[in-house]
N, C-alpha and C positions, 0 to 999 in steps of 0.2 A: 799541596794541591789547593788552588785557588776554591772557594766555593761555589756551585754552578746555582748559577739565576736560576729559580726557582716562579719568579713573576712572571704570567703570561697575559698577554693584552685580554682586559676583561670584555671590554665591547670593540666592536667594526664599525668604521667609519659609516655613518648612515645620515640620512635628515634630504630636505629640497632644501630648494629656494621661497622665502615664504616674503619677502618684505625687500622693496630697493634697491637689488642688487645682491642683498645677502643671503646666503645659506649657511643653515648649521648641522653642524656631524657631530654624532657624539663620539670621544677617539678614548682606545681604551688607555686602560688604565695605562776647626785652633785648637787645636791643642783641648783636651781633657779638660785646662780649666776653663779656656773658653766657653767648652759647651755648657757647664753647672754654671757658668755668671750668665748665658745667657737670658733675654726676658723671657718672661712665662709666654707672652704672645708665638714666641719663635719656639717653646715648648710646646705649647698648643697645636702647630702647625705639624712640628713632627708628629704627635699623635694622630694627626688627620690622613697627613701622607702615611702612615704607617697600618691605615685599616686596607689596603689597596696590596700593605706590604709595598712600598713605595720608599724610597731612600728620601734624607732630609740632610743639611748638614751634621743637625747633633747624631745622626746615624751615622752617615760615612764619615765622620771624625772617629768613630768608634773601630773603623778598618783598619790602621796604621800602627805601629809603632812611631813614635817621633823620628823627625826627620834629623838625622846626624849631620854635624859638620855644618851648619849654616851658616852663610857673611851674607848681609845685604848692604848696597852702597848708599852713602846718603849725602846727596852733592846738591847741585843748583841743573836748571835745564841747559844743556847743550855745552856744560864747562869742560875745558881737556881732563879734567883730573875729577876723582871722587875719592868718599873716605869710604873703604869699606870696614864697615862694622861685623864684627862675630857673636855666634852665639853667647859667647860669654863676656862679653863686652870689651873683648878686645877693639882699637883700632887697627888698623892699617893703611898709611899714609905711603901711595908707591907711585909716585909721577911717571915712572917709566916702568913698568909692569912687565916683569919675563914672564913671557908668554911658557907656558907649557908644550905649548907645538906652535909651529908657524912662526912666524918672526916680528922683531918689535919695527913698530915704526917710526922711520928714519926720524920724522922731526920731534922724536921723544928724546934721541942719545943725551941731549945734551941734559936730561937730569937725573940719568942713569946713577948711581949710587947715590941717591940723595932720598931715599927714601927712610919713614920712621915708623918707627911701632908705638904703641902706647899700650899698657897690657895693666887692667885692672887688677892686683893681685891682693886676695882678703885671708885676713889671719887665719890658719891652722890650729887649733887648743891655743891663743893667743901669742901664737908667732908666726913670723912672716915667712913662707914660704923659701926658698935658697933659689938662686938661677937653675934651672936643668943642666944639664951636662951631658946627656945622653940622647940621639935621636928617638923619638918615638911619634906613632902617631898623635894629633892635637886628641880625637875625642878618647885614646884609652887615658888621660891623664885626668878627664871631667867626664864620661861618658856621653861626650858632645852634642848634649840638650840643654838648653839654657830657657831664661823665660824673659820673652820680648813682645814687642806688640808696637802699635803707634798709637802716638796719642789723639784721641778720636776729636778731642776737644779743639782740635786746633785743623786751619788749611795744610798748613805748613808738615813734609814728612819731618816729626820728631819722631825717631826712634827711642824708646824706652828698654834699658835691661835693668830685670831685679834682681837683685844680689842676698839671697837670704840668709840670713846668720845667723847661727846657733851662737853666739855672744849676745844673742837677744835685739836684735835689731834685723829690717829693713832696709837698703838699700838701694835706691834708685838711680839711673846710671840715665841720664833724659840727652840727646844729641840731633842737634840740625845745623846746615851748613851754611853759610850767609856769605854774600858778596855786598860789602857793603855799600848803602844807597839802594840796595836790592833791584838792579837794572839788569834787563836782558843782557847776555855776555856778548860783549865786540868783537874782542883777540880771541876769549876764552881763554886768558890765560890772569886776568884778574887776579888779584890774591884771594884767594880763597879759603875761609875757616869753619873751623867742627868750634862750635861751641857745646860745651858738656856740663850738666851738673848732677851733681850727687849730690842726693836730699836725701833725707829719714822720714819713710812714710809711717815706720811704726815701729815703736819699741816695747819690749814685752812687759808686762805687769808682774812676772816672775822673773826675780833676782837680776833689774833693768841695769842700763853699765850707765856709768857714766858721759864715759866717750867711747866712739867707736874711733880705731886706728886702721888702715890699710894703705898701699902701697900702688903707686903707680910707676909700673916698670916701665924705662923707657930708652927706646935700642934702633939697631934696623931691624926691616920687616926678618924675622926667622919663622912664619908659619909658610911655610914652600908648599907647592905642590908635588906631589907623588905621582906620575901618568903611569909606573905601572908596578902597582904594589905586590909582593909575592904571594901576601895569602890569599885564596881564591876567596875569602867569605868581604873582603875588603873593595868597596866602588875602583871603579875604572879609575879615577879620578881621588885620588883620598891627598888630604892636607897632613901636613907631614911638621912637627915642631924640629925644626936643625939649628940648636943653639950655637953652631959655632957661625953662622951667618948673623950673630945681633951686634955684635960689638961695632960698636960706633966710629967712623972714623976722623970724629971729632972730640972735643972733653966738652965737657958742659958745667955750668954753673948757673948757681943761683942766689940772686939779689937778696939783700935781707932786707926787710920791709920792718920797721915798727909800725903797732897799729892799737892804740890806745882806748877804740872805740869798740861796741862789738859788731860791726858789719866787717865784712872782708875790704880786705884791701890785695889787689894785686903784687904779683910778686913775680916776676921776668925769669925765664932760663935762657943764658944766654949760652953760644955756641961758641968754639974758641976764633972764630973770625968776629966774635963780636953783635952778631944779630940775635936776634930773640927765635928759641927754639918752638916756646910756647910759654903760655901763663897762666899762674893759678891762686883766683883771690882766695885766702884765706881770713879763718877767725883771728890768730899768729901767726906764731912763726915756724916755719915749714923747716924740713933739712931736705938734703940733696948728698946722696951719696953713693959714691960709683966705684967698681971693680971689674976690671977685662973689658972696659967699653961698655958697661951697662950699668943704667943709673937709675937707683929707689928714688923717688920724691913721694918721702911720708907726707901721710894726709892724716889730722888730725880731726874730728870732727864732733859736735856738743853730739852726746844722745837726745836730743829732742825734736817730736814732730816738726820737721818743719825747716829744720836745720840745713844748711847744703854749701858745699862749696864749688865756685864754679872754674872750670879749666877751656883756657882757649889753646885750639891748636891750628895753624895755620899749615898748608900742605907743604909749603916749602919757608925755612928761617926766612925773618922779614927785618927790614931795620926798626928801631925801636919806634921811630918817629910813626910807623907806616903800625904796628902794632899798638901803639897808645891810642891811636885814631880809633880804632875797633874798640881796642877796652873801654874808652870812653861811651859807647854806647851800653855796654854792659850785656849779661845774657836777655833781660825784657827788650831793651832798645833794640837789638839786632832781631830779635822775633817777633818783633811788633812791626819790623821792617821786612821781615819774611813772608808773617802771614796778608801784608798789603799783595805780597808779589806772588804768594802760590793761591789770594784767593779770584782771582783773574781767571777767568774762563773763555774760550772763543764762544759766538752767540752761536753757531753752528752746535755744540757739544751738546751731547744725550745724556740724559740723565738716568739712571738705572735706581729703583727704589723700591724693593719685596718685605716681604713681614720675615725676610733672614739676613739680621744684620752683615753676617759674615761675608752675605757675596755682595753686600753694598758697598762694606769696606773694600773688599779684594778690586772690586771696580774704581774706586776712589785712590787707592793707593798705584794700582797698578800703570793706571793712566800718564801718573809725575814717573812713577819709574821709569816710563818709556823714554821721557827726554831728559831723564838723569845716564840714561847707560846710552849714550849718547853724545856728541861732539862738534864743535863747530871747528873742525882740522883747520889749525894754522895754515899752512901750505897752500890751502885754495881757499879757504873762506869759506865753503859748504858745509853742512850740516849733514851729518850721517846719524843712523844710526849704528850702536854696537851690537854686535852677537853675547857681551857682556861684561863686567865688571870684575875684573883682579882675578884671570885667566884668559877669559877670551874678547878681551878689549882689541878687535879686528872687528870684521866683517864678513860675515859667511851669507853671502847674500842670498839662497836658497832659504835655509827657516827664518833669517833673517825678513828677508819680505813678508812672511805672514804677518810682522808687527801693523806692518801700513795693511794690506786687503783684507784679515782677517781680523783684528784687532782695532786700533785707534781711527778709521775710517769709517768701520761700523759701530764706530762710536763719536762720530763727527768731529772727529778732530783732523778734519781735512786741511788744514795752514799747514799745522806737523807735516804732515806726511806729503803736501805738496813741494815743502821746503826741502825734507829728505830726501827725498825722490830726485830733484836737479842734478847731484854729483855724478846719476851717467849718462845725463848728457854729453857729459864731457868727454865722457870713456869709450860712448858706442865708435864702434868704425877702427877703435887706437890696437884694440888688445886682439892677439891671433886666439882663436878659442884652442880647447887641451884636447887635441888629437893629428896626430898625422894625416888624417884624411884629408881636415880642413886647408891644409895647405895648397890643395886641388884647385880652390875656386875662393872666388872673392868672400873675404868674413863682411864686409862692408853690412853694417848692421849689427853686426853682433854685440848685444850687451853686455859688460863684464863688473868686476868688483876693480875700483881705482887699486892700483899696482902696491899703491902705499897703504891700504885697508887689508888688503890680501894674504889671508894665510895661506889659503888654499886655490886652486883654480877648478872651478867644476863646469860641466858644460849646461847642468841644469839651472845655475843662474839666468839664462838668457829667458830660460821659460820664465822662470819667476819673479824677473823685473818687468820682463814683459805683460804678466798678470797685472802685478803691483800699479803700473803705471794705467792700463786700459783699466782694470774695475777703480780703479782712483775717480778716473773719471767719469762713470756709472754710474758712482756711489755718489759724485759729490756734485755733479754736474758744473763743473770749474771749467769755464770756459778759455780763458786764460792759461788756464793748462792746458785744454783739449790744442789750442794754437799752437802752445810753444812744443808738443809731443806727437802730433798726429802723425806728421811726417820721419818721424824718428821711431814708431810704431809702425807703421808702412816696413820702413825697411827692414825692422827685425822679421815683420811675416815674411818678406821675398827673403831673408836670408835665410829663414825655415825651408820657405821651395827650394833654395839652390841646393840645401844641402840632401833635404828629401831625394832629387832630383840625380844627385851624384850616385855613379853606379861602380866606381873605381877602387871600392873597399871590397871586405871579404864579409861582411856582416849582413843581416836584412836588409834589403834596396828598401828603399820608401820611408825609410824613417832617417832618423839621424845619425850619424855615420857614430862607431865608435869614438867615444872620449872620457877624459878622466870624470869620474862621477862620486869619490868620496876624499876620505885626507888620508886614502894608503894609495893616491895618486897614480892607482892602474889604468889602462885604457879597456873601458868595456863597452856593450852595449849595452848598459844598463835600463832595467825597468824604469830606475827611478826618475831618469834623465826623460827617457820619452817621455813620462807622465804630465814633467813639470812644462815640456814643451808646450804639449798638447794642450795645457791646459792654460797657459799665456798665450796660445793661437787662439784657441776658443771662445776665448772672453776677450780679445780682441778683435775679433768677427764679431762678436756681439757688438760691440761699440761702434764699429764702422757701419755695421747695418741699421743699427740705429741713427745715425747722421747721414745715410744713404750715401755713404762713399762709393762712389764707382768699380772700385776694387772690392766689396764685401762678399760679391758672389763667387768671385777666382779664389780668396784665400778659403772662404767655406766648402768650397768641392777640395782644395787641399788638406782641408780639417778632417773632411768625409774620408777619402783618402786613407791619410792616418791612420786614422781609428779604424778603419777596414784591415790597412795591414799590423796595426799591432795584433786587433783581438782574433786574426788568421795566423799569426805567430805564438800569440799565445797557448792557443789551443793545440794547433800540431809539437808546440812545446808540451803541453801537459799529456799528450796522447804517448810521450816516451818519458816522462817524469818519474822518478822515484816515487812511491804509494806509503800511504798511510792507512791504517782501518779505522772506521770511525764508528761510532758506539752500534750504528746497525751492522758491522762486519762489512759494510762495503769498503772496497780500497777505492780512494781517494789521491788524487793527484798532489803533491808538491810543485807549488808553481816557481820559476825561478827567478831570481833578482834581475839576471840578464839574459841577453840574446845571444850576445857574443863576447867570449874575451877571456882572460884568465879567472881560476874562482877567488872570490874575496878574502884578503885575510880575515874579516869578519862575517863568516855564513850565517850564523845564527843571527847576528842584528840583521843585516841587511834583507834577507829574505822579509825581515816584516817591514822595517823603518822605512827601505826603499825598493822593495819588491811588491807585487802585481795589487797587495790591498791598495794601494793608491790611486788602480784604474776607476774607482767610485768615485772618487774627488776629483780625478783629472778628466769625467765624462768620458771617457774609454767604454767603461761596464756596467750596466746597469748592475744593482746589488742583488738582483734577483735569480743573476746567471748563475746556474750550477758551480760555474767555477770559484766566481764570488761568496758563495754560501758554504763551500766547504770548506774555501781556507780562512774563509773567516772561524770554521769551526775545529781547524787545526790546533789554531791558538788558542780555541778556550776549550776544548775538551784530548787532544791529542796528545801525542807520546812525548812533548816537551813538559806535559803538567806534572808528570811520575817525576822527572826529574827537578821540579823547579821548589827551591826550597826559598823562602819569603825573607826569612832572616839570614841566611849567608847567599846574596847573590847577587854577582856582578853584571855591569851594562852587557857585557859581552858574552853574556850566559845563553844559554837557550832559550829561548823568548817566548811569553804566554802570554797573556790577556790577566792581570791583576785588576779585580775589579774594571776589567773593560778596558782598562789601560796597558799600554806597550810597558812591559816589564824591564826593557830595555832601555827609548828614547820616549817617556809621558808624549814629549811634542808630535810624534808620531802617527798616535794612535789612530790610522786612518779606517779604524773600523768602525767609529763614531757615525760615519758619514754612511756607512750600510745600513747602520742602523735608522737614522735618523732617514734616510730615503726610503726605507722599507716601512717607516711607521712601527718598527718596533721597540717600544715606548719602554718595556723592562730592562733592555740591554740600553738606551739611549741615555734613559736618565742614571743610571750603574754609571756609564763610563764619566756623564756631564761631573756627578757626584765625585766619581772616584777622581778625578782632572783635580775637581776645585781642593782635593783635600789630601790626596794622596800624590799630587804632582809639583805641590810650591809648599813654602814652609804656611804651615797654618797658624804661624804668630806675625810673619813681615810678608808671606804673599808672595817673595820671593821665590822665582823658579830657579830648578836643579836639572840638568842637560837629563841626570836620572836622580834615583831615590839616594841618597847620602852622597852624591858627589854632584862638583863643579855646577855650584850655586852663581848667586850674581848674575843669572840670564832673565830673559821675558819669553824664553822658549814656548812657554804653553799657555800663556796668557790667552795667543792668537783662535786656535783651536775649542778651550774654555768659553772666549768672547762669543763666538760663533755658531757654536752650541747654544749656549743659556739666548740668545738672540731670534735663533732659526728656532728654536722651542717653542718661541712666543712670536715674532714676526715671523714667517717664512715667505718670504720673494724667492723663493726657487725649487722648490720639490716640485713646482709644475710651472713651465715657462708660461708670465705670460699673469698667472697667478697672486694673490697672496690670501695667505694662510693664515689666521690669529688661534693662536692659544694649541697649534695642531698637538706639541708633547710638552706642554706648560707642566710643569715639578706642580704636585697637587700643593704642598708646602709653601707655595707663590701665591693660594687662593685662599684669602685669609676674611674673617667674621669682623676682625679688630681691623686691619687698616687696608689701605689701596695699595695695589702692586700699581708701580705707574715704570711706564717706559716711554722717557718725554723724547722728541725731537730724536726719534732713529730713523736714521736714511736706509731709502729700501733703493732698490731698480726704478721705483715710481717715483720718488721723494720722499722728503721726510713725512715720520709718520708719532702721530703721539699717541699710546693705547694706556687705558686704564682700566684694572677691575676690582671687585670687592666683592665677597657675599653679605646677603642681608643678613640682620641680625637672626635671624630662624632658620641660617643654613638652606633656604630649599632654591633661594636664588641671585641669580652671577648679576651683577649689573657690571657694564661693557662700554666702555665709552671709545671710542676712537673719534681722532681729529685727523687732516693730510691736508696737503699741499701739493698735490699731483703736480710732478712733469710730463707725467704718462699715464694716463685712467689703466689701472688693470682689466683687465677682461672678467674677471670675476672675484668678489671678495667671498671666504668661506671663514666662517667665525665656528671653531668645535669646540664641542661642547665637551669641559673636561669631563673624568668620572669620577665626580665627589660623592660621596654617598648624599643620600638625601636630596640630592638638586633635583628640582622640576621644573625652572624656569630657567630662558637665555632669554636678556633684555641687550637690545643692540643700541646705545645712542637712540636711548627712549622706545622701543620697539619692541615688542617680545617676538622673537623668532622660534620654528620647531626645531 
């Protein structure tokens, strides 16, 4: 049973307006090693947030077990192909990716078995491990924790894994991927390489070796996926070692190199047509030796600090000519070339800067991952983004959009995401949306996922390109955008009326007719689908009424509409619901995932992933509505808690609120948004907390669809962003509004340095806030800068609850 918050808001929002326009309220209250290396300043902090009983990170690090089973990718922006990296420093080189569900895309076939593995393998009591032979899973063989991180020193994502050894030595395993000349990708099909080195960062001063030896195994990819494992204590999603998938369907060999000097020199593996597989300078001379298709390349290497040998691999064999070119730069030259091209920023982009390293990095890394899991698809030339890397390299355009309005948007990376966003154009008007209704009347309008990104067909895509595209331009105020979409925005709303409008199904009139709403591809009336409508109409009415479109008042009485008959459906749904009792013995309604339709193979996720909590985020329900309060209280104190055990349990388990997160889908968790609406600050910062540490790997930041399975996504990034954001800027808990510091993490308000939030685009424009306490703790000094497109009607500056504070100074001001 999860632990029940025990934090309740210490003060109520109170204060006037005392000065210019402002008022102030006072509002109440990596991994293990990471948190010991962190600075004392970010110690400090947690002491501070911890008198309030306040979470920090080095606390919610302290929630978790490690995250199992980890790959994160590590490519170039917008290139077709990535390397995904594992926790244990495996590679994996897969141009064409079998997908685990849904199907590959077409203009991948052609490098279908061309995929490699590279599999670090370190001596055993001073012998080399033997190939497997037997299926198992990858983490019973390492207990699938490893120790990774990026290297902070650098623009550029190097991933770093260390290799620790009882032969008395350290091993660092350092990799980033380069396109040489480091230019924006054309084709996207560039050659593209993982450069790698393995250095000696320490060797022991008891009984030190000489040399260290280890083995670089190297095959086709055999770490597979598992979509449905038998034991129940095992993720949805678990990686699966199948040795009889490695053997090579090529031989390989290797160059002998003399090398009289003692710097390495390269040394070529070639493939048996001749191209180079990959290459690795050495101090000598290496061996190469292969059995059933799978080939050692011993690695010999001095024991001393400092030492390192470096391995190029390239995603697909290259001719030697087109490889000497690359080696010739070396691994400095090719990151000296990198870090020119990832330390490029658009002048738009915000900057995030707090006294906790950890969510500066997460912001910093997160942002390149966005346009590494990512694609410039041959086929059309367009830039999409992925739903993720080395499983769900498609497109699921529903969480998928949160990347662009929740995520890289509110964080000014408006080019991206305007760039992303063009490929449906092409789409609207082409694809029938998933339900027989639709066939009734004209789709003209209808948003979809391009045919050839497509795993799945959901009908709440429409909503959520339709959000993605209208708050784009809210947020970014792109006029050039607003041109080339307004009228392609138009039509998705009248394709909303037509279908509202249709009375020729057996479901709710007024809403959207049944359609498919998840990947077990049934036809329902799902909760989830209305939500996402509703809430790409909504914020579509907002933008039109803001440009005074002629139409803004016809689709807003459709919007009212809506939301009339969902939260009338709702309700006479919950007046015949299944009941729960809740800690006062009242029975409590179970609200349903849908209106109409058969029931889900997955009851337990979808009732929360894509059932009624969403009507808070999709402006349906206020969070104060009875119904809203006590399914939100299902899931943190209800009869799913008895059963939910923390360490054996799967995505499609009974679902509860783990530290405020969906136990099921992190990306989910739409109860953040109850909370953060209701002002309540204990459960708000639990779940921000629990997101940042309990929802991505806390060494690469890396999101997991859930907790040990089907890594490689940006799933929760969006929702994370959004949070830590609306914490500190809020343009929307009152229209019209904005908000500073309403549920700011006391751990953000630091004696030692500035929390700065440079250049964040609100509804008004961009905005830049800065604070610090004076040296005596008793006062905030508050700097805010803007650039209005839009004056708000009020700005309200709250006052957090730090102990000891007596003063709020505004942009030189002191307010009450």
């Amino acid at each position: 049973m999860p632990p029940q918050v025990s934090r309740r808001r210490a003060l109520q929002l109170a204060g006037a307006a005392t000065a210019a326009g402002l008022t102030s309220s006072t509002a109440s209250s990596s991994t293990a090693a990471a948190a010991a290396a962190a600075p004392a300043q970010a110690q400090a902090q947690a002491q501070v947030a911890g008198v309030l009983g306040e979470p920090s990170i080095q606390e919610a690090l302290r929630w978790w077990a490690p995250q199992r089973g980890v790959w994160t990718p590590v490519g170039w922006k917008s290139h077709l192909f990535r390397f995904d990296m594992f926790y244990n420093g495996t590679m994996v080189c897969q141009p064409a990716v079998a997908l685990p569900v849904g199907h590959p895309k077409p203009y991948l076939d052609v490098y279908k078995g061309k995929d490699f593995q590279v599999t670090p393998v370190m001596p055993d009591r001073g012998k080399i491990p033997p190939m497997p032979t037997g299926q198992y899973y990858l983490y019973k063989g390492d207990f699938g924790v490893g120790i990774q991180g990026w290297q902070q020193d650098k623009h550029t994502p190097v991933l770093w894994t260390e290799h620790r050894r009882q032969e008395g030595v350290v091993l660092r395993q350092s990799v980033f991927a380069h396109l040489r000349g480091a230019p924006d990708v054309q084709t996207a099909l560039e050659p593209i390489y993982a450069w790698t080195r393995f250095s000696i960062e320490q060797v022991s001063e008891v009984r030190p070796p000489a040399s260290f030896t280890f083995v670089l195994r190297l095959s086709k990819a055999y770490i597979k996926h598992r979509i449905d494992p038998p034991q129940q204590q095992d993720a949805f999603v678990t990686m699966e070692v199948i040795p009889s998938a490695a053997p090579l369907d090529t031989s390989l060999r290797i160059e002998q190199v003399f090398n009289p000097g003692p710097e390495p020199v390269p040394a070529r593996v070639f493939d048996s047509a001749g191209l180079v597989r990959m290459a690795v300078s050495v101090p000598g001379a290496t061996t190469l030796t292969g059995a059933n298709g799978v080939y050692d390349l011993k690695v010999v290497i001095q024991a001393r600090k400092g030492a390192y040998v470096d391995v190029l691999v390239p995603m697909l064999p290259q001719p030697r000519a087109e490889i000497d070119a690359e080696l010739a730069l070396g691994y400095a030259g090719a990151l000296a070339q990198a870090e020119t091209y990832w330390a490029k920023k658009p002048a738009t982009a915000a900057t995030i800067s707090t006294p906790e390293p950890y969510v500066d990095q997460f912001f910093r890394r997160s942002v390149q991952l966005a346009e590494i899991i990512g694609e410039k698809s041959p086929d059309t030339g367009k830039h999409t983004f992925l739903s993720g890397s080395y499983g769900y390299d498609m497109l699921w355009s529903t969480p998928t959009s949160m990347v662009s309005h929740m995520f890289l948007d509110l964080l000014g990376y408006h080019d991206v995401v305007a760039s992303h966003l063009e490929l449906y154009l092409a789409v609207q008007d082409t694809v029938e949306p998933p339900g027989d209704d639709y066939r009734e009347f004209s789709h003209e309008g209808f948003f979809a996922t391009p045919a050839q990104l497509q795993p799945f067909h959901w009908l709440s895509d429409h909503g959520a390109i339709l959000e993605a595209a209208a708050r784009h331009v809210l947020l970014s105020r792109d006029q050039a955008f607003l041109n080339r979409w307004l009228t392609p925005i138009v039509k998705a709303c009248e394709f909303i009326q037509r279908a509202c409008r249709y009375e020729g199904h057996e479901a709710v009139k007024g809403l959207m007719p049944p359609g498919k709403a998840n990947d077990t591809a049934q036809v329902q009336q799902a909760v989830s689908s209305q939500a996402w409508i509703h809430r790409g109409l909504r914020t579509a009415v907002q933008l039109l009424q803001q440009i005074s479109h002629p139409r803004a008042t016809e689709f807003a009485q459709l919007a009212d509409a809506f939301r009339t008959t969902y939260v009338n459906t709702l309700r006479q749904e919950a007046a015949t619901a299944p009941r729960w009792t809740d800690p006062n013995g009242v029975k409590q309604p179970i609200l349903p995932s849908k209106f109409y339709g058969n029931e889900s193979a997955w009851p337990d996720l979808e009732a929360f992933d894509g059932g009624a909590l969403m009507s808070v985020y999709a402006d349906l329900l206020p969070a104060d509505d009875p119904l809203m309060k006590s399914f939100v209280d299902f899931f943190r104190v209800g009869p799913n808690v008895a059963n939910f055990d923390p360490a054996h349990h799967t995505a499609l388990d009974r679902v509860v609120l783990d530290h405020e997160q969906s136990s099921g889908e992190p990306c989910y968790s739409w109860n953040l948004f109850h909370s953060w609406q209701l002002g309540d600050r204990a459960h708000f910062l639990e779940g921000l907390y629990g997101l940042l540490t309990g929802a991505i790997s806390p060494d690469t930041f890396i999101s997991g669809e859930h907790r040990h399975g089907m890594y490689g996504t940006l799933f929760t990034q969006p929702l994370i962003t959004w949070a830590a954001r609306h914490a500190v800027i809020d343009d929307a808990v009152t229209a019209g509004e904005l908000h500073l510091l309403r549920i700011c993490p006391l751990a953000w308000i630091s004696k030692d340095s500035e929390t700065v939030f440079d250049k964040m685009p609100t509804l008004f424009g961009p905005m830049s806030l800065r604070f610090r306490l004076s040296a005596d703790g008793k006062t905030l000094n508050v700097t805010h800068s803007t650039s209005w497109a839009q004056n708000p009607a009020k700005i309200t500056v709250h006052r957090p609850p730090v102990p000891g504070l007596e003063r709020l100074v505004v942009n030189g001001t002191e307010v009450n």
